[in-house]
N, C-alpha and C positions, 0 to 999 in steps of 0.2 A: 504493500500500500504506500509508503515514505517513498518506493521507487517511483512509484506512477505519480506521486507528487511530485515530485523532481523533474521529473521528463514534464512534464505540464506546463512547469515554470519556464524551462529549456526551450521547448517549441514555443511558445505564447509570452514572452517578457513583457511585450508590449501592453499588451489587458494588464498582466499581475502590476508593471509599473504605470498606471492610469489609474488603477484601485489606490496602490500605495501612496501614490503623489497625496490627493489633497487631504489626508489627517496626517502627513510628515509635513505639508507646506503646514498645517492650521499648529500642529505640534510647535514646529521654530517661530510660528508667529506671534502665538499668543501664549507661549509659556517661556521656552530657551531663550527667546531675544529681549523679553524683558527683567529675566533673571538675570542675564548677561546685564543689562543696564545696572540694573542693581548694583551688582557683582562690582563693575565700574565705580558705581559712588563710595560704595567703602573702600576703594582707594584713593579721596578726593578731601574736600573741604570747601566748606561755604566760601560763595566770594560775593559778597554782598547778602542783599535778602531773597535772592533769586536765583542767583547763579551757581552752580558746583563746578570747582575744577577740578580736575582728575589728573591727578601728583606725583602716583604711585605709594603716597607716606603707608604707613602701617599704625600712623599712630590712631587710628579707631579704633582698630584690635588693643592697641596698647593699652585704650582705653577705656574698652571695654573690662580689662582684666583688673579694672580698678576694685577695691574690698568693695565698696558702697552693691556696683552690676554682678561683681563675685558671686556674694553672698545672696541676691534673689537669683543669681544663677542655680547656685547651688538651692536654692529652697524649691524653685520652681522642680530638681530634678527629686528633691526628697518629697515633694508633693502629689508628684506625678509613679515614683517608685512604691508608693504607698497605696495609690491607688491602682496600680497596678496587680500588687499585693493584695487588695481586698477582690479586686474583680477576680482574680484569679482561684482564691479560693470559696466565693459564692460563684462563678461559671463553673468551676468542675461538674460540682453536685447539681446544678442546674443542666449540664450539657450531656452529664451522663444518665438524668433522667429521663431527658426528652430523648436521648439514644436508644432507650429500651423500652419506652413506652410503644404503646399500640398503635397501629398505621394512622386511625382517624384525628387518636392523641395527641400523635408526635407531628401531626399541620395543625392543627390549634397551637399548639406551644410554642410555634416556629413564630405562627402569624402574632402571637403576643410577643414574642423576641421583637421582631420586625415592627411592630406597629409604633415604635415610637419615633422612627424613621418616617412616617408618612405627617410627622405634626412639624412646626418650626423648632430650633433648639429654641429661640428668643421666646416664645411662647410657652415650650417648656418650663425653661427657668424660671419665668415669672410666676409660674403654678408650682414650681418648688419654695420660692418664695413666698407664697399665699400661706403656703404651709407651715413654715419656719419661722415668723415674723410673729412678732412678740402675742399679737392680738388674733396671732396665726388660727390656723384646724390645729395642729399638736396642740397648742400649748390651751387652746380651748378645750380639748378632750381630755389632757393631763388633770387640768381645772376639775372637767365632771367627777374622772377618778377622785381629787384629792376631797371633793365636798361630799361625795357618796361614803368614802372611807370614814371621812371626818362627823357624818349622821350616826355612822353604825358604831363609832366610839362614843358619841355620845349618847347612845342609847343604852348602850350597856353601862353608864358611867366611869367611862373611860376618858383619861386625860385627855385634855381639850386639844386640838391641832393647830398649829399657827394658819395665819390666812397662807394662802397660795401665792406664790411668786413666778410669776413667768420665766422659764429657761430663756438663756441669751441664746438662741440657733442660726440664727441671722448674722450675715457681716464679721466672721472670725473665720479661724483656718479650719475647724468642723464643717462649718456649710462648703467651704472651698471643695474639701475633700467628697463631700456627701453628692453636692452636684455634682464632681469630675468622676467618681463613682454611677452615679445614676446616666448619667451620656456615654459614658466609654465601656459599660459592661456587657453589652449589646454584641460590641466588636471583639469581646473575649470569648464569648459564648459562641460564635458562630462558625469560627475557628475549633471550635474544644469538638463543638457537634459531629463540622466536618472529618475530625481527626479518626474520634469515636466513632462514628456510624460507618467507617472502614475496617474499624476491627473484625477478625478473623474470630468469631463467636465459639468454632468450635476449642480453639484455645483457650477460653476460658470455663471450660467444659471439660477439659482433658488435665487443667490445672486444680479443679475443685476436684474432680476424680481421684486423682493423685493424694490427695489428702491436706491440701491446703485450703484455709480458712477465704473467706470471706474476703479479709480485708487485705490476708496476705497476698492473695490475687488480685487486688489494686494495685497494689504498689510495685510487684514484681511485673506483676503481667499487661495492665491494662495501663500503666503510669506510664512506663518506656514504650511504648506503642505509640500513645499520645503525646509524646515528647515534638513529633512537627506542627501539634493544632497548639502545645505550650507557644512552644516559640512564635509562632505566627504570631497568637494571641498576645501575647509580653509586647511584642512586635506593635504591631497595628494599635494597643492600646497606651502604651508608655508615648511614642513620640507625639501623637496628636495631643496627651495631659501635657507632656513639658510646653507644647506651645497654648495651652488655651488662653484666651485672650476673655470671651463672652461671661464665661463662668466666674472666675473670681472680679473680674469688674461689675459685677452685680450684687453678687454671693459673697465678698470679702472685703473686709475691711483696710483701715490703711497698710497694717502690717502682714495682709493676707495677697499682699500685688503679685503676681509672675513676673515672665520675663517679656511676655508678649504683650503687658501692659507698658511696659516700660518702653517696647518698641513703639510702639502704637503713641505713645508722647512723642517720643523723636521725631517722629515723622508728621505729627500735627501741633501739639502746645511747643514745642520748641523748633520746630522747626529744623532739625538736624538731621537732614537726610542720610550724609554719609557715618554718622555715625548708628544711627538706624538702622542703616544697609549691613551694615559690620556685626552686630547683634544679631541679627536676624540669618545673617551667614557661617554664623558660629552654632546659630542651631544646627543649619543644613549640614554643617559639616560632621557634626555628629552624629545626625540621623545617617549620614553615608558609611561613618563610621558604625553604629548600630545595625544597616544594613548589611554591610561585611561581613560582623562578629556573625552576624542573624546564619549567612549563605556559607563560610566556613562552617560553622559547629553543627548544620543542618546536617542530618542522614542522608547519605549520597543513596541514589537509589539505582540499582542495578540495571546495566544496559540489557535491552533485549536483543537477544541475537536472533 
């Protein structure tokens, strides 16, 4: 079959390079050549309030690596490494049940994974927000709980309750976490599925045979199996947290900024495009880096002859 594709391409270049042209013209047009711009500014400096000239300096970078950009570097990456952390261990159990659920089951579960992909995030968040906010649903059902407990101690003449205090949930690094949690577990889950609903069932079958437990056949059997839907998921959910931008500029308070807040000033309250450019390329450069690590450490998979 790979032969007869071949020879296709060989007799007919002309059609395959007529198909291929325009999403590689639209590809360099509207992605590569303005990343290239970019690219450009961060080696540049304001000349005036309009102009950037392009210098070759590196003092962006330089200063980017200042403690102040450092440290919400580094915060952005333990915010996002955390949330990685939590998606990953509510997707397992979430991904390995809709793996073994029943045919009608496991498209309901699919289509609730998915369905928060058909709403806006913006409008998401703001219903995370309704929720979280002082005079929120939590902390109004916390409320009923503490006045319902607070009747049944006073019925039996039990010491009185203090009034209720609203939980802070709103505007600190919990909500940050919670909303980058609620948008990114979606894309950890999907991955885990895919991984999972490839497993080889009868080996899990010849492993509990054998005399091994339950859980020991998670770990040994079904855990390294799912090591390509791990990493995808690590994958696709870590790089898009280190850049949110939506989420804690709503969700977070002053000490809860990322790093994508701080670009997103550069490039509008101050006006600093090249050093904007230079942040924002210091992501990229680790996401290619992350990518790397990702496509090394992957299970090679065996050619077919």
């Amino acid at each position: 079959m790979a032969e007869t594709v071949n020879e296709s391409w060989k007799k007919s270049p002309g059609m395959f390079a007529s198909l291929l042209a325009p999403p590689t013209l639209f590809l360099f047009a509207f992605l590569l050549a303005p990343l290239f711009v970019v690219w450009t500014y961060s080696f540049g400096h304001n000349e005036g309030l309009t102009e950037i000239t392009v210098d070759g300096t590196f003092a962006n970078y330089a200063h980017a690596l200042n403690p102040l950009y450092l440290s919400i570097l580094i915060k952005s990456f333990a915010f996002a490494a955390f949330t990685t952390f939590i998606c990953l261990a509510a997707g397992f159990p979430i991904a390995l049940a809709i793996t073994f659920a029943k045919a009608k089951t496991k498209s309901w579960l699919l289509l609730l994974i998915m369905l928060p992909f058909w709403t806006n995030l913006l409008i998401r968040t703001y219903a995370l927000m309704a929720l979280l906010r002082t005079q929120g649903y939590v902390n109004g059902f916390l409320h009923i709980v503490w006045n319902g407990i607070a009747g049944v101690l006073h019925l039996v003449h039990g010491p009185a309750l203090p009034a209720f205090q609203p939980l802070d949930l709103l505007y600190n690094n919990f909500a940050v976490v919670l909303g980058l949690v609620y948008v990114q577990l979606p894309f950890m889950v999907l991955p885990l599925y895919s991984a999972l609903d490839r497993l080889d069932r009868s080996l899990l079958e010849a492993s509990l045979d054998l005399g091994a437990g339950h859980l020991r056949t998670m770990v040994q059997v079904v855990l390294p199996l799912a090591m390509p839907g791990v990493a995808s998921g690590i994958l696709v959910t870590l790089i898009p947290s280190v850049g949110a931008f939506l989420t804690p500029d709503l969700l977070g308070g002053v000490d809860s900024q990322m790093i994508a807040n701080v670009i997103e000033r550069q490039f509008k309250a101050a006006n600093d495009w090249p050093f904007g450019a230079a942040i924002s390329f210091l992501l990229m450069y680790v996401t290619f880096v992350a990518i790397a690590l990702q496509s090394v450490f992957a299970p090679k998979k065996e050619a077919r002859s």
